[in-house]
Structures are given as C-alpha cells and as structure tokens.
C-alpha positions as CSV (number, residue, x, y, z in Angstrom):
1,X,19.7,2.3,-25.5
2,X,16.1,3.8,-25.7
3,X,15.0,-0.2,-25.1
4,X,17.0,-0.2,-21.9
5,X,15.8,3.0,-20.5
6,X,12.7,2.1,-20.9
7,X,13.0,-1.2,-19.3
8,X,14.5,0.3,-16.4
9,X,11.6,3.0,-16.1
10,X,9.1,-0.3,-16.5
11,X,10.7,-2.1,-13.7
12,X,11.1,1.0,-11.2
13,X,7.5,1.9,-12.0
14,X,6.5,-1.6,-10.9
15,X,7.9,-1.2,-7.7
16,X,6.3,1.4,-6.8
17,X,3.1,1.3,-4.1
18,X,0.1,0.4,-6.3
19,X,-1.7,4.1,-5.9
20,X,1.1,6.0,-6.6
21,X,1.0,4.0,-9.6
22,X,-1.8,4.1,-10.4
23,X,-2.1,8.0,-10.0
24,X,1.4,8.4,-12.0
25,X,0.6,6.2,-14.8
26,X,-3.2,7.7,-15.9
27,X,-1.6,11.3,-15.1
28,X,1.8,11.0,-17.0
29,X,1.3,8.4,-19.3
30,X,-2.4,8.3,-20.2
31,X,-3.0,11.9,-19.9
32,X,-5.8,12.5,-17.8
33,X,-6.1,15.7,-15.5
34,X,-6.0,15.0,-11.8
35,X,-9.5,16.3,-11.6
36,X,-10.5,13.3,-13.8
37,X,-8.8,10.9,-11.9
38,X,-10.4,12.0,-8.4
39,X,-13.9,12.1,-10.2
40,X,-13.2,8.1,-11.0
41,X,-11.4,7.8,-7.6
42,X,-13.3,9.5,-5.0
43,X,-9.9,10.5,-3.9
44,X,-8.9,14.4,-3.2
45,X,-7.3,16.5,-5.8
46,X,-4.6,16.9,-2.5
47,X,-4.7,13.3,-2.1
48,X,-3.6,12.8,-5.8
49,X,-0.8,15.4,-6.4
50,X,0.3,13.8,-2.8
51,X,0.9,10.4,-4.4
52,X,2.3,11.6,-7.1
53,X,5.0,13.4,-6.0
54,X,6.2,10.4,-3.7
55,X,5.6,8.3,-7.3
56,X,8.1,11.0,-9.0
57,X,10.7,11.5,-5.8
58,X,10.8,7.2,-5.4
59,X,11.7,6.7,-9.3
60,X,14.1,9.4,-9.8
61,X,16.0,7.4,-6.7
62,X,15.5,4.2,-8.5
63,X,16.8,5.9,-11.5
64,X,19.4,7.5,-10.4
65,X,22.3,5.1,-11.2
66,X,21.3,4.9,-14.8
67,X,21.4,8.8,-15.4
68,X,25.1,8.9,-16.1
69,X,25.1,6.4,-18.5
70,X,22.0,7.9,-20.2
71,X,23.6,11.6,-20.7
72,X,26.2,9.8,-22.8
C-alpha cells in the first residue's frame, strides 16, 4: 500500500507547474527554509509561501480520491 501511495504522490507532484515544484519539493522534502530557497532563487519569501500553498491546495485535489482507500 505505502508503494502505491507513494506513486500516486510521485505522479500528482509531477503535474504540478514546475515552481511550485520546485518550491514544494526543496521545502517539504529536502528540508530547506524558505529563506534559503529565496537566497538561491532571487524570489520573495511572499513569492515562495505563495507557490507553495497552490503546490499543497492542487495535490490534496489530485489526492483526494485515494484518501478513502488510504484511512483503511
């Protein structure tokens, strides 16, 4: 099951505009603060924590139909 979730996340996180990729996956997954990533970006802090949450809101929709079947 973990595999398949997993492979689900991979897939919605490809579709996903390449910034708010970009900012989601060196944020969640590679840990870096978003005062890092504006430093290597030249992008605003405001800019960042922008993309993100459109990153977050477009793959809980993607998402969505797998929750149920995840909680069991």
């Amino acid at each position: 099951m973990q595999s398949l979730q997993w492979e689900a996340f991979v897939d919605a996180l490809a579709e996903l505009p390449p910034k708010q990729r970009d900012v989601f996956v060196k944020h969640e997954m590679e840990g870096m603060s978003f005062e890092d990533i504006a430093r290597e970006s030249g992008e605003k802090i405001n800019t960042l924590l922008s993309r993100k949450r459109y990153a977050v809101l477009a793959l809980r929709k993607m998402l969505a139909p797998y929750q149920e079947d995840w909680r069991e």
